[in-house]
C-alpha positions as CSV (number, residue, x, y, z in Angstrom):
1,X,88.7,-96.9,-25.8
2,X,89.9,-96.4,-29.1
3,X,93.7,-96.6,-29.8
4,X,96.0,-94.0,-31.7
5,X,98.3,-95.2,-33.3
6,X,101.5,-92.7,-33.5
7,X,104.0,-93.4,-36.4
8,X,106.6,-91.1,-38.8
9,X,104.1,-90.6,-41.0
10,X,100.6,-89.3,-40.0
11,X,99.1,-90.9,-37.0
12,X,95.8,-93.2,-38.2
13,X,93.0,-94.2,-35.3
14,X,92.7,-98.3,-35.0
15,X,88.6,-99.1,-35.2
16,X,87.1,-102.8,-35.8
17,X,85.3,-103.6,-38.5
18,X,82.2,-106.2,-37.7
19,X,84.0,-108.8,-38.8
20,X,86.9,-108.0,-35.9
21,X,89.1,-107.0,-37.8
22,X,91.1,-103.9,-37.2
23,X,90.5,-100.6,-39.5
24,X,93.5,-98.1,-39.3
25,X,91.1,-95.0,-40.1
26,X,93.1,-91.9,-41.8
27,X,91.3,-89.0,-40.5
28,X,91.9,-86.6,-43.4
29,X,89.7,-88.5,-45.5
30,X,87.0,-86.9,-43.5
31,X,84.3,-89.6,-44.0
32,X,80.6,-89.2,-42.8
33,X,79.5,-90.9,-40.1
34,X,76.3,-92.5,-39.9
35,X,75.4,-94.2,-36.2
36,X,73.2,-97.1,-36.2
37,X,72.3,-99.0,-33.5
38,X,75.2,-101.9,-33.8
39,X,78.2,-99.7,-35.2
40,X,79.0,-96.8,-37.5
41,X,79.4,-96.1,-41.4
42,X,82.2,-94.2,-42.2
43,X,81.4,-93.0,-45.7
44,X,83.5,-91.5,-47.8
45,X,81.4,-91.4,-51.3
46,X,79.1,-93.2,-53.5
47,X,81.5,-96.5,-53.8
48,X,83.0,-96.3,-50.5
49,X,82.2,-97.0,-47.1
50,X,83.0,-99.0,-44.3
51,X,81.1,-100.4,-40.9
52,X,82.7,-100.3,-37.3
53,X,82.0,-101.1,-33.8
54,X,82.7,-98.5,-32.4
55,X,80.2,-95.1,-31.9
56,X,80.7,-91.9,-34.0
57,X,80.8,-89.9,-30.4
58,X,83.9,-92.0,-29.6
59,X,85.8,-91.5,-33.0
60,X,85.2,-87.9,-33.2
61,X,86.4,-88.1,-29.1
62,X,89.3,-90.2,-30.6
63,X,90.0,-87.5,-33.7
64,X,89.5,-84.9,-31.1
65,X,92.6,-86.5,-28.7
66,X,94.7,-87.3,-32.2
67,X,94.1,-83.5,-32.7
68,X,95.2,-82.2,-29.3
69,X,98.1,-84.2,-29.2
70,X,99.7,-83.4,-32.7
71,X,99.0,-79.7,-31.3
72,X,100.7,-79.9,-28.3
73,X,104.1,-81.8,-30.2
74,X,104.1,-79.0,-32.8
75,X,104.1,-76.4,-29.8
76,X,106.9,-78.2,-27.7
77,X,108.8,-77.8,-31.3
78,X,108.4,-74.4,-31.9
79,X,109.3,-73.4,-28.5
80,X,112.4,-75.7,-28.6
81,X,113.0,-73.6,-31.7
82,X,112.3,-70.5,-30.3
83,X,114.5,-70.9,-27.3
84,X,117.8,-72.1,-29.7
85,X,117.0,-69.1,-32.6
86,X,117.6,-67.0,-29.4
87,X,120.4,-68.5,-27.2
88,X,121.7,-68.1,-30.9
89,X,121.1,-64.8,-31.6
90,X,122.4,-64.1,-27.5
91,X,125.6,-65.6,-28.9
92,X,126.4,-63.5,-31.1
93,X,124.9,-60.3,-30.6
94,X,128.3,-58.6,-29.8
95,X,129.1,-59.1,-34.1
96,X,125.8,-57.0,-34.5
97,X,126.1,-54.4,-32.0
98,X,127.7,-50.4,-32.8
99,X,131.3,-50.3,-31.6
């Protein structure tokens, strides 16, 4: 299984490169992949490309996860925001109200 790797920054998707070593993929480069029958290339342009173990079906699984998770923080947050704009705004809706 292929690992995400969560940080303050962006999060990045650890793959292995044929020689073992390990490939922390940024996912908004938005490479090409080609599958061959030992690994994948994930190629980004004329001069650029790189090998890895594992399949393309199990990064773009991995991308997919990365994709669903950063959703799902993003929507905690905005409902942690929603729910203290309006305990604010149930604070002090007595200084906006007709008298």
């Amino acid at each position: 299984m292929i690992e995400i790797y969560e940080n303050s920054w962006r999060p990045f998707i650890v793959l292995h490169n044929t020689e073992g070593c390990e490939v922390y993929f940024d996912v908004t480069k938005r490479p090409t992949l080609i599958q061959y029958e030992d690994g994948t290339e994930l190629y980004f342009n004329m001069e650029d490309s790189i090998i890895v173990k594992e399949t393309a079906k199990d990064i773009i699984a991995a991308v997919d996860k990365m994709i669903k998770i950063e959703a799902d923080k993003k929507a905690a947050q905005w409902e942690a925001n929603m729910a203290e704009t309006m305990a604010r705004v149930e604070a002090n809706k007595d200084k906006f109200e007709d008298k």
